[in-house]
C-alpha positions as CSV (number, residue, x, y, z in Angstrom):
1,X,61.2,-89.1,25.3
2,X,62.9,-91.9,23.7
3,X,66.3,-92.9,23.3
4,X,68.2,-93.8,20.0
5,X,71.5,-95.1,19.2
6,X,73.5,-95.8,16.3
7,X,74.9,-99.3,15.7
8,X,77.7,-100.0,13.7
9,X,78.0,-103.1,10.8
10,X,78.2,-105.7,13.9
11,X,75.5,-104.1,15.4
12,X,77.3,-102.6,18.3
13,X,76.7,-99.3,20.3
14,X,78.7,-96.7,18.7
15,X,76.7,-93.7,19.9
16,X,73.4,-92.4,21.9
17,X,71.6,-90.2,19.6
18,X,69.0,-88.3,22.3
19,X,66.6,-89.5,25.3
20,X,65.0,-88.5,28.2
21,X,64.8,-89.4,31.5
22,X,67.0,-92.8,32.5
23,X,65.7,-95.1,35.5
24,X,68.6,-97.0,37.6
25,X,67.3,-100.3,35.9
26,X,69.4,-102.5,34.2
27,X,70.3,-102.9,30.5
28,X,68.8,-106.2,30.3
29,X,65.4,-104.6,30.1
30,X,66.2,-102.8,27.1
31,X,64.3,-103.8,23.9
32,X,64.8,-103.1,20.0
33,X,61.5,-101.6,18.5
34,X,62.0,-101.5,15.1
35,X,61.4,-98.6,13.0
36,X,57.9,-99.2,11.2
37,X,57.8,-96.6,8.5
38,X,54.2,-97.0,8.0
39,X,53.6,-95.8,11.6
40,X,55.3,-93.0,11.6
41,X,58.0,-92.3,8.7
42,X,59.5,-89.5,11.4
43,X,60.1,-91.4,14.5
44,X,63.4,-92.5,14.5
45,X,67.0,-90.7,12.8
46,X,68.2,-92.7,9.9
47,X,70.5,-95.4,10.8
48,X,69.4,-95.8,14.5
49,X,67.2,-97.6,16.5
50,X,65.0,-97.0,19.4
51,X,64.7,-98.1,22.8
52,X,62.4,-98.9,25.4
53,X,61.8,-98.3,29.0
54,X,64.5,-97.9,31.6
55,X,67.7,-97.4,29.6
56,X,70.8,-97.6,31.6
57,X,72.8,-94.9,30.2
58,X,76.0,-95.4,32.1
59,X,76.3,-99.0,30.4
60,X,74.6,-98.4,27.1
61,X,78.4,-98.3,25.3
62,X,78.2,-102.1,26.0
63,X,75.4,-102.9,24.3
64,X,74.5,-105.0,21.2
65,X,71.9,-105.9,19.1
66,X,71.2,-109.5,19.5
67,X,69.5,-112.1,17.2
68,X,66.6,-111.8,18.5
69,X,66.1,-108.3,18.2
70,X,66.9,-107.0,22.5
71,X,70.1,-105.0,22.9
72,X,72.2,-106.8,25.6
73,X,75.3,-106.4,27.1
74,X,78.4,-107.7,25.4
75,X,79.6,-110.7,26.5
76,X,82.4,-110.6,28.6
77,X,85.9,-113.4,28.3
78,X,86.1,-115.1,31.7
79,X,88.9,-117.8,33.6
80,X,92.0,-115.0,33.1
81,X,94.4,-114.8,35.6
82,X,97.7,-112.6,36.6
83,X,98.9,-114.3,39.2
84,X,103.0,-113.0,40.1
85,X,104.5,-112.9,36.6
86,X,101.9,-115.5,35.0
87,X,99.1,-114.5,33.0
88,X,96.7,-117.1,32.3
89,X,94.5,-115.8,29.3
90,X,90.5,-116.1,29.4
91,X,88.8,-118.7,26.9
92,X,88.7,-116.7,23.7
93,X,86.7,-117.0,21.0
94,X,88.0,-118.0,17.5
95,X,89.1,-115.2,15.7
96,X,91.0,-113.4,18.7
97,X,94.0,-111.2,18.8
98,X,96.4,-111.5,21.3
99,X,99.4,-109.0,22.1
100,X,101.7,-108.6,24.3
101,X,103.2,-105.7,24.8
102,X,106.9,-104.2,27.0
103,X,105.2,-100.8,28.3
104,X,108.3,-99.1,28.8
105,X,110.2,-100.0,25.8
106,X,106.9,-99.4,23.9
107,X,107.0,-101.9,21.7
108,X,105.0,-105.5,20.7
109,X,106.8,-109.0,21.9
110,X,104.5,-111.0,20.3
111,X,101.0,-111.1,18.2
112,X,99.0,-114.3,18.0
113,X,95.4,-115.0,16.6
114,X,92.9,-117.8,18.6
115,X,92.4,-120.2,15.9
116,X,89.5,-122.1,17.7
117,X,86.7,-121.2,20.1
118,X,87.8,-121.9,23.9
119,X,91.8,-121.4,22.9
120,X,93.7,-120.4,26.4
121,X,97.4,-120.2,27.4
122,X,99.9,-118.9,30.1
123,X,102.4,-116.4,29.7
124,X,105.0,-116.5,32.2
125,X,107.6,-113.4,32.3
126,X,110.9,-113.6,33.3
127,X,112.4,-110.1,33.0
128,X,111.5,-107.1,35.4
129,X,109.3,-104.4,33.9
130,X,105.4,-103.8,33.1
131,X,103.6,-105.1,30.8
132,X,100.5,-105.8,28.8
133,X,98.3,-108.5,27.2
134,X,95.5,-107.0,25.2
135,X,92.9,-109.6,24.0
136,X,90.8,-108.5,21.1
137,X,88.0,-110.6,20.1
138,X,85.9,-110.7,17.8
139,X,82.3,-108.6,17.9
140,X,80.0,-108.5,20.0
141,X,83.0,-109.7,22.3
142,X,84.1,-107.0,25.1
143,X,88.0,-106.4,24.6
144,X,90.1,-106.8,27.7
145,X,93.6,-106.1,28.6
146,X,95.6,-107.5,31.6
147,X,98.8,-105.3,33.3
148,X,101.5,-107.1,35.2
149,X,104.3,-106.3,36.5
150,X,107.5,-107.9,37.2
């Protein structure tokens, strides 16, 4: 049977509609097959697409659409670092927001948005507690967020 998922406006997994049987290959194998109405006007639920062979449904909420027509997985920021009470933040893509947040006063200490492609930093905390840096980058970017505690 095949599988189907719904993709939202940046073409990311939101959903799996139905499938079969899943093999333990990985998502990389997955291809986009377009609907063709002239084949078969009832193959595919509106607003989905289908999949081939050896769908990795334990990963499949990572998945995007790419260019070129293959669902992949979601790129992933690398080069972060928590190392004591220093957190050195990946290489972000333009366009990503950055917060840090005091987890038991519940509150934000500071917003900032990556205004060029490869834009890093280090945040060094000085005061005892736990706390959070969530980097949210743009689609088809995976989000992230980094705990430390001082």
């Amino acid at each position: 049977m095949p599988i189907f998922v719904a993709l939202d406006e940046n073409w990311l997994v939101t959903r799996r509609i139905k499938g079969g049987p899943l093999s333990a290959f990985g998502i990389g194998a997955l291809e986009v097959k377009p609907f063709n109405p002239d084949a078969d006007p009832w193959a595919m639920p509106a607003g989905t697409i289908m999949l081939g062979q050896d769908v990795d449904k334990d990963r499949l909420h990572h998945g995007y659409r790419t260019a070129a027509g293959y669902l992949g997985l979601r790129p992933v920021l690398t080069g972060q670092a928590v190392t004591g009470a220093t957190v050195t933040l990946p290489a972000c893509p333009a366009g990503t927001v950055i917060e840090v947040h005091d987890l038991a006063g519940g509150e934000v200490m500071h917003s900032l948005t990556a205004n060029a492609d490869g834009f890093t930093d280090t945040i060094t905390f000085e005061d005892a507690g736990q706390y959070a840096v969530e980097i949210d980058p743009p689609a088809p970017w995976l989000d992230m967020t980094l705990k430390v505690e001082v």
